[in-house]
ZAMARGU-4260 file (C-alpha; in steps of 0.2 Angstrom, whole numbers, plus 5000, padded with zeros to 4 digits):
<rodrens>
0) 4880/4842/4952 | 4882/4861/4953 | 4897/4869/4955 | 4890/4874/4973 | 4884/4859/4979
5) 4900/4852/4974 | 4912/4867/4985 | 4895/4863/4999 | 4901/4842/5000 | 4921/4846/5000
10) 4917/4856/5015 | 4906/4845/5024 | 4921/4832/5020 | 4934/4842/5026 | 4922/4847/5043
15) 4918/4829/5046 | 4933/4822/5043 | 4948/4812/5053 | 4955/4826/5064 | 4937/4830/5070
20) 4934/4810/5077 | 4949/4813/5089 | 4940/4825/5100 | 4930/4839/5094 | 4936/4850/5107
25) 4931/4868/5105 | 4948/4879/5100 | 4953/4892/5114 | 4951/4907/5103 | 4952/4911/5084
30) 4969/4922/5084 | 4976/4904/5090 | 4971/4893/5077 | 4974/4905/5065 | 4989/4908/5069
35) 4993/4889/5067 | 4984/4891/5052 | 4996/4900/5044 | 5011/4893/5051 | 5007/4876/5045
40) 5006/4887/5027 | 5023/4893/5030 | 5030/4877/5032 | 5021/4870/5015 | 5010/4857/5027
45) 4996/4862/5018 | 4982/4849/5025 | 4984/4853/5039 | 4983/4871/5039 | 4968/4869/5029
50) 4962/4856/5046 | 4965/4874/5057 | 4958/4885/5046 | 4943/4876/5042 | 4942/4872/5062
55) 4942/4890/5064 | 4928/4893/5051 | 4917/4879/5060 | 4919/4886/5081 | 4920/4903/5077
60) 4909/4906/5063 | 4905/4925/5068 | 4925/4931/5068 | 4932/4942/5057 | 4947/4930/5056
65) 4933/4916/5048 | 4932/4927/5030 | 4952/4926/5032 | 4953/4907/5034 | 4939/4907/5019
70) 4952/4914/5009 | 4970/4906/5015 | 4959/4888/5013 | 4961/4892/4995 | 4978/4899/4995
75) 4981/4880/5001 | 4973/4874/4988 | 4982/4885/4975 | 5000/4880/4981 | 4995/4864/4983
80) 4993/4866/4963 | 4973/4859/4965 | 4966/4872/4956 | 4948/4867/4955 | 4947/4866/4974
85) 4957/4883/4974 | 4942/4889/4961 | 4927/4881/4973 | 4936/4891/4988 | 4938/4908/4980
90) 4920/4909/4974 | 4913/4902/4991 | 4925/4917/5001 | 4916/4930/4986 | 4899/4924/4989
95) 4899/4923/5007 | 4911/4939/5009 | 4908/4953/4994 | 4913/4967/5003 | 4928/4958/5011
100) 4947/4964/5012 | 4954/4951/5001 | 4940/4951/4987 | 4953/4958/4974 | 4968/4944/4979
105) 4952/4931/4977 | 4948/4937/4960 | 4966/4936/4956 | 4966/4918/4963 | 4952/4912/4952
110) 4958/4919/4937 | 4976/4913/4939 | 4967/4895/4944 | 4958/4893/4929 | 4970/4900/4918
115) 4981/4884/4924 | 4967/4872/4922 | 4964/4880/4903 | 4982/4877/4900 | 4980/4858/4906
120) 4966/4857/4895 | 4974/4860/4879 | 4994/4860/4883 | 5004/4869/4867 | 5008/4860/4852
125) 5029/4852/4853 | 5038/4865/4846 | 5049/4858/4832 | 5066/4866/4839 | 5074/4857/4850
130) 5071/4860/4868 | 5083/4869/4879 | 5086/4865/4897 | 5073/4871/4908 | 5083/4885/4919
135) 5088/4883/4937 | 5076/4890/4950 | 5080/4909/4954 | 5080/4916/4972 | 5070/4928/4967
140) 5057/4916/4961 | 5056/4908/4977 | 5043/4912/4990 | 5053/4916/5006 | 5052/4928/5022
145) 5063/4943/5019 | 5070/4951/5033 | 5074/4969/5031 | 5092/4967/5031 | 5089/4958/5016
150) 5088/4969/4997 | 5076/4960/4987 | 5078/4971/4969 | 5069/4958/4959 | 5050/4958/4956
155) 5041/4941/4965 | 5027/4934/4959 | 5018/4931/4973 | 5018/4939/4990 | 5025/4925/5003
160) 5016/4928/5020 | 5000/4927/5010 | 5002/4919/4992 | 4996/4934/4983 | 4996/4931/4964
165) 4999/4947/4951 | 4985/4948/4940 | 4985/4938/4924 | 4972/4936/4909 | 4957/4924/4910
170) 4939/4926/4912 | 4932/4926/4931 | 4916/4920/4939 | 4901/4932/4943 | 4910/4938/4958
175) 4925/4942/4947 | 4916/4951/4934 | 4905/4962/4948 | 4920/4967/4955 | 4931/4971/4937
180) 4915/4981/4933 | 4914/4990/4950 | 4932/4997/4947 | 4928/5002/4928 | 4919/5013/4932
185) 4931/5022/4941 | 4939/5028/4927 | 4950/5039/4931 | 4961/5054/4922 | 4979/5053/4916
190) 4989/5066/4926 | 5008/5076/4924 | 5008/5082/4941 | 5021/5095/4949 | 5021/5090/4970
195) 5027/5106/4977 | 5038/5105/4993 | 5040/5125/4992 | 5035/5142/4984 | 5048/5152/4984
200) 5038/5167/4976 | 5035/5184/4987 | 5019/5187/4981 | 5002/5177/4974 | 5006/5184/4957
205) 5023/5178/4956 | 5015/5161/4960 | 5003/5163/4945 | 5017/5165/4932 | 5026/5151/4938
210) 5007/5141/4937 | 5009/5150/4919 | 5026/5140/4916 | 5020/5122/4924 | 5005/5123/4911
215) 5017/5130/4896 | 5028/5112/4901 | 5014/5100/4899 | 5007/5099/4920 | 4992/5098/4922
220) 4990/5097/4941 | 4999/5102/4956 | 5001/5093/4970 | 5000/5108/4986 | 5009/5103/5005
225) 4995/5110/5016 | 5005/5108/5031 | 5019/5116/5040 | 5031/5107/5052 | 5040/5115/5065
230) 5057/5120/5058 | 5053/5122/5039 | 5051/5136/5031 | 5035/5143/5028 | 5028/5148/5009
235) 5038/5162/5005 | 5021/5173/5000 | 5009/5168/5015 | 5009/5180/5030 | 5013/5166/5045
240) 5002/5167/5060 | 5012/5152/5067 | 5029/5142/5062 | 5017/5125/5063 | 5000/5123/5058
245) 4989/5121/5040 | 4986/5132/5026 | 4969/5129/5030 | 4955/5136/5040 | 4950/5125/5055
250) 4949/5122/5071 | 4959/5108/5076 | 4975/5112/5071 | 4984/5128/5072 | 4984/5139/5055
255) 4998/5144/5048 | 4988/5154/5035 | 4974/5152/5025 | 4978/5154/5008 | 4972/5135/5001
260) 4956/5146/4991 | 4965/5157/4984 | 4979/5144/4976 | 4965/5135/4970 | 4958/5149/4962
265) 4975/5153/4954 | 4976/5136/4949 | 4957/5132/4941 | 4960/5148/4933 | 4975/5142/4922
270) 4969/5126/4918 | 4976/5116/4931 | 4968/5104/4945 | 4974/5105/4964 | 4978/5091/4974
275) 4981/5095/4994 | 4996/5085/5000 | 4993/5082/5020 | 4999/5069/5036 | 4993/5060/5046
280) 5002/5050/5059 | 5011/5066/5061 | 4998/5082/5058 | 5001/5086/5075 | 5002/5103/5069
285) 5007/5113/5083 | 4993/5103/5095 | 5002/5095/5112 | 5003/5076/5109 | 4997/5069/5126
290) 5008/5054/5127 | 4994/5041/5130 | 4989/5048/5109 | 5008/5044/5103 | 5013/5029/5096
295) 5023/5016/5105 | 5037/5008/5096 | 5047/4993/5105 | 5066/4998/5110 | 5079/4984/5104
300) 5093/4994/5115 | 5083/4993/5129 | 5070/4980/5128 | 5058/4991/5133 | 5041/5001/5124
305) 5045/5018/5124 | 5034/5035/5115 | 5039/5034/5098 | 5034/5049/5084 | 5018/5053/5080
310) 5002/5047/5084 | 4993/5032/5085 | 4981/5028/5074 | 4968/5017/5086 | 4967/5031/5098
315) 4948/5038/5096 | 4951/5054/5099 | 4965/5054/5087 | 4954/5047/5074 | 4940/5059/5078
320) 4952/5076/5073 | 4959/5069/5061 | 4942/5064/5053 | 4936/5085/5058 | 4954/5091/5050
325) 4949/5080/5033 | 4931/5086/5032 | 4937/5105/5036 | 4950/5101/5021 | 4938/5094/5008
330) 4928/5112/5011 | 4939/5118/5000 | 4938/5119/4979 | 4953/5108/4976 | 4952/5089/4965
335) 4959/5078/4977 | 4969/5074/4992 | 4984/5064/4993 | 4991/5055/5009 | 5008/5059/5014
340) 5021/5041/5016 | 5017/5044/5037 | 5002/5032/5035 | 5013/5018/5040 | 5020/5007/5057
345) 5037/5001/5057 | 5040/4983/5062 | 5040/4989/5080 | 5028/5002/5080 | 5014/5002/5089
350) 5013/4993/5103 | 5002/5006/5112 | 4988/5001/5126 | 4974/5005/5111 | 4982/4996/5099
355) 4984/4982/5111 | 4969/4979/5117 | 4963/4980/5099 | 4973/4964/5094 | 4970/4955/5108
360) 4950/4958/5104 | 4952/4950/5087 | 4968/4938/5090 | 4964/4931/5107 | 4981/4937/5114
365) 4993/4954/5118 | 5006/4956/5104 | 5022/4956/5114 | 5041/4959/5106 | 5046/4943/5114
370) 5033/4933/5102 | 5038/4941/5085 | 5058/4946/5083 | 5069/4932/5079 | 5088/4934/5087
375) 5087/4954/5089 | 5104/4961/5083 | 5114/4977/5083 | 5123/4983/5066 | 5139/4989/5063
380) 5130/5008/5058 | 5124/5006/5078 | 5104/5000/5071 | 5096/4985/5076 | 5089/4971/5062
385) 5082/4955/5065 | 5087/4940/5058 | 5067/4935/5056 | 5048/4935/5061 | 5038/4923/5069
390) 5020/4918/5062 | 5011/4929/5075 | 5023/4942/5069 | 5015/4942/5052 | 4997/4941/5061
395) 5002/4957/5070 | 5010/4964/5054 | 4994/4961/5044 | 4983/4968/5056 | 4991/4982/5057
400) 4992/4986/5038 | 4974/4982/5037 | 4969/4995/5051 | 4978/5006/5043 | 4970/5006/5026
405) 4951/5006/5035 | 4960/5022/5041 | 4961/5030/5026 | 4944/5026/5020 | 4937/5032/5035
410) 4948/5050/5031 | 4941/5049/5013 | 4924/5047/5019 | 4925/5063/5032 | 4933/5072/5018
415) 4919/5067/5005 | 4905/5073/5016 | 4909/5090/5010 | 4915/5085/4992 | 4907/5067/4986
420) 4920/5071/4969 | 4934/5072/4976 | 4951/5058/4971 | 4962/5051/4982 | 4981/5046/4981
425) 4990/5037/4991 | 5009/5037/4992 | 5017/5018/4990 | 5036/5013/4995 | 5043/5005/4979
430) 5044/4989/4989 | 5027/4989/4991 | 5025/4985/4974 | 5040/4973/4974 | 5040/4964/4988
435) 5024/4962/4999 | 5032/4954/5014 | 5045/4965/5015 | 5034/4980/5015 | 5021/4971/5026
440) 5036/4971/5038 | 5044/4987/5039 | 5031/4998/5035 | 5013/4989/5037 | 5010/4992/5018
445) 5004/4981/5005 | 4998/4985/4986 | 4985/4973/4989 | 4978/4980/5003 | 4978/4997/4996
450) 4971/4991/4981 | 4955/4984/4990 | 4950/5004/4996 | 4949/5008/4980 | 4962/5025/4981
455) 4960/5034/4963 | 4980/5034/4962 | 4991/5025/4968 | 5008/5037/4972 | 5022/5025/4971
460) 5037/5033/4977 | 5049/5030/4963 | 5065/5041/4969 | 5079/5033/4958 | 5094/5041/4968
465) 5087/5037/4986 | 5088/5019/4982 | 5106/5022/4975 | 5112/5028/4994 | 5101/5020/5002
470) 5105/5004/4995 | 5122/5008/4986 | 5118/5003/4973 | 5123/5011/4954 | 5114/5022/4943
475) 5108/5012/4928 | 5102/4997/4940 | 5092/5010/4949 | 5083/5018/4936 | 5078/5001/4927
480) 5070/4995/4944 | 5060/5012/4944 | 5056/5003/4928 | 5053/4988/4934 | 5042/4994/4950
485) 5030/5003/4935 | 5028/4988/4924 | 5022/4979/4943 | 5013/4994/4951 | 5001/4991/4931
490) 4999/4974/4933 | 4992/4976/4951 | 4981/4991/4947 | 4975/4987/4930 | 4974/5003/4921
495) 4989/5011/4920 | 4981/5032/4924 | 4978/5025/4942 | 4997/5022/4945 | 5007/5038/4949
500) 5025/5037/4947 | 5033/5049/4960 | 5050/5055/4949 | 5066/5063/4959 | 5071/5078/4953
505) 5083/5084/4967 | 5095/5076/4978 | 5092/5076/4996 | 5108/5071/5002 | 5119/5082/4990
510) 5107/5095/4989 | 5109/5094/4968 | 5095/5096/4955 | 5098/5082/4944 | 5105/5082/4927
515) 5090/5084/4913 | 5097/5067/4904 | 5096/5057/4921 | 5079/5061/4923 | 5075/5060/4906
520) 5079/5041/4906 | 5071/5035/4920 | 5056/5044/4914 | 5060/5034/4898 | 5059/5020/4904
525) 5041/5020/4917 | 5033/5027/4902 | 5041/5010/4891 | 5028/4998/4902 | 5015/5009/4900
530) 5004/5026/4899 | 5006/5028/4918 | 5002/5048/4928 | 5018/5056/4931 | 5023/5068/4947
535) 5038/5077/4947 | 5045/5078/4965 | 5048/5090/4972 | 5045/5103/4957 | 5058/5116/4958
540) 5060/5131/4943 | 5077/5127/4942 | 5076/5111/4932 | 5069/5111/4913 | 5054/5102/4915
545) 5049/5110/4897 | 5060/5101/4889 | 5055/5082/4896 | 5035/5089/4887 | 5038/5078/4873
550) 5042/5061/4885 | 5022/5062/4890 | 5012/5074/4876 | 5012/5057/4862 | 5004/5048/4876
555) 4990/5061/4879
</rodrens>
């Protein structure tokens, strides 16, 4: 019997079984039994969240949610530790859905699965020592729901709203390969990068020289803001037609001036590639936000939804600008593009009337505050936590990420209809990469889904003495999780040019450009787990980046 025909007779047994013969009464929508689905795989009652999912699969064949269920069946399978059955589900979710979201955490499934069942197989030879004790179970090996009030500094192996498994070695099925050969060939360049918050030069010949020094130090592409807020101060060379706007020529945002060509120019002419740095939630850019295109966040003060910063992201007409302002952009002779951190929700952002009637298409219901905040409270620093999520929370949560990463392909796909070559980056909190259901949570951000658009780089947002205020935490522990978050972010991703770790250079809080050995060790110690890109943020002339040269050049 076939591998095939054996997945083919474990379903029909799991259709046909005992909770079928009770009544096979139709389920009232798909968002409901999924989202019993998955809270049944919260609570470890695996069987029976497999009996929802596969119901799910059987009455609402045609839902996005049924390539979903595909794929959590065999998450069942894995916790439940029956790793053939976990195999059988994987390949099944491949074969029937290669272009789906979760092909990459499938492929990590069936490798993990069948390196356990090789390990079964042949189990080590005794080791003639004797045996030590096996070691108490840490919390940071356990798979829990972290709240954000929670600090979670230690890297999980697996995400726990979803079971998501870090790559390990081991050979694939056909699925597997096609998609490890897909992404091969995406090879991409190792980069030093220098992100550039601001020029402080008078003149475009000023800027050269300094281009000049960046090359001299071992950069080989600088990472250009393309935007002006309202409030900042503009590029000290350009001649501003307005305080807000682009840098840019187009005709849906207001232009500051348009001075992208000739940096590019300057740039290509000393060796050097251009990336253009830009937002999106926020690229208003000096354009009136009508109040039905802002976001919508959920008021714990007040209990009600009020306008929140920014756009939202499933308003059509903001999605049609931004997708004019990315084609008008990728006009332009630069390398690539990176996506500011605004590309994100907060836990309770957005509940506008777009994105509502989104979820309720695909769930079956309206997300509502009531159904996802557990015991809402208010701080001692005057902000309000939660002391955790319900399961339709992490439905909502999930959506959202996923809405927001088909976001950004559709922005690279506008932006590549001008220029098919050009790379994407796209910035990454550190606890994406640490922690998925944290940054599921709080920002609507996970590496694997990321991972599954295929960005060229992956910016992860390594700033060492933010965590140390933020999280008051000391020095030394910070930089070595900077560390750690690189060895994580190589894992994921594979090949270690593709992860770009974002290095701080200047304090924002003290206004201090840090001290070259402070800088020099976190660097030290990103580069220890691997041959990683590097950008220096924000590049400023005051500190030595020459002398940090020899950190990377070995490497090149």
């Amino acid at each position: 019997m076939t591998k095939w025909m054996g997945a083919l007779i474990l379903i029909t047994f799991i259709l046909s079984g005992s909770s079928y013969s009770q009544g096979q009464q139709k389920a009232q929508d798909p968002g409901e039994l999924y989202d019993a689905g998955m809270a049944l795989f919260h609570k470890a009652k695996y069987e029976e969240a497999i009996d929802r999912f596969s119901k799910l699969i059987l009455f609402f064949s045609t839902s996005r949610l049924s390539s979903y269920s595909r794929y959590m069946i065999g998450q069942c399978y894995l916790k439940m530790r029956k790793y053939e059955e976990a195999v059988q589900q994987f390949e099944l979710y491949l074969k029937a859905f290669p272009d789906g979201d979760r092909i990459h955490e499938a492929m990590k499934g069936i490798e993990f699965s069948k390196e356990k069942l090789r390990e079964k197989a042949s189990p080590p030879a005794l080791s003639p020592q004797p045996m030590a004790p096996a070691e108490p179970k840490k919390k940071s090996d356990e798979v829990k729901l972290l709240t954000p009030q929670t600090q979670a500094w230690s890297s999980l192996r697996a995400s726990s709203e979803r079971g998501i498994l870090l790559p390990v070695k081991g050979e694939g099925s056909d699925a597997v390969e096609r998609v490890k050969t897909s992404l091969s060939n995406r090879k991409v360049k190792r980069r030093i990068c220098a992100q550039v918050f601001d020029l402080d030069f008078a003149t475009l010949e000023e800027v050269e020289r300094e281009v000049k020094v960046l090359k001299e130090a071992g950069v080989d592409t600088l990472i250009l803001r393309v935007f002006q807020n309202k409030g900042g101060r503009p590029f000290k060379f350009v001649t501003p037609r307005h305080e807000e706007g682009v840098y840019f020529e187009t005709r849906h945002a207001l232009v500051v001036d348009d001075v992208l060509g000739k940096m590019a120019e300057i740039v290509h002419r000393n060796g050097l590639d251009l990336f253009a740095w830009i937002t999106t939630r926020y690229a208003n850019y000096g354009f009136e936000e009508p109040s039905e295109y802002r976001c919508k966040s959920y008021n714990f003060e007040t209990k009600k939804i009020e306008v929140a910063r920014g756009f939202s992201l499933f308003h059509p007409e903001v999605l049609k600008r931004l997708e004019r302002l990315f084609r008008d952009l990728g006009r332009y002779p630069i390398d690539g593009i990176l996506f500011q951190d605004d590309l994100i929700l907060k836990h309770n952002e957005d509940f506008s009337s777009e994105a509502n009637q989104a979820f309720l298409k695909e769930f079956g219901y309206s997300p509502r505050p009531d159904l996802f905040y557990v015991e809402p409270y208010k701080s001692d620093n005057g902000k309000y936590y939660v002391k955790g999520y319900t399961h339709q929370f992490w439905s909502w949560a999930n959506w959202k990420n996923r809405w927001l990463m088909n976001v950004a392909q559709r922005l690279m796909g506008a932006a590549r209809e001008s220029n098919p070559d050009l790379k994407f980056g796209i910035n990454l909190y550190y606890e994406t990469v640490l922690n998925s259901s944290n940054a599921v949570a709080w920002f609507s951000q996970t590496f694997s889904e990321a991972l599954g658009k295929n960005f060229d780089y992956y910016a992860v947002m390594a700033y060492h003495r933010q965590t140390m205020k933020e999280s008051n935490m000391e020095e030394r522990k910070a930089i070595g999780l900077m560390a750690e978050v690189a060895g994580n972010a190589i894992q994921w991703v594979g090949d270690p040019s593709r992860v770009l770790m974002k290095i701080q250079l200047f304090d924002w809080k003290s206004s201090e450009v840090l001290p070259q050995k402070e800088v020099e060790e976190v660097v030290t110690g990103i580069l220890n787990h691997g041959e990683v890109s590097l950008a220096f943020v924000p590049y400023m002339n005051q500190f030595p980046l020459q002398a940090l040269k020899g950190k990377w050049v070995p490497f090149r």
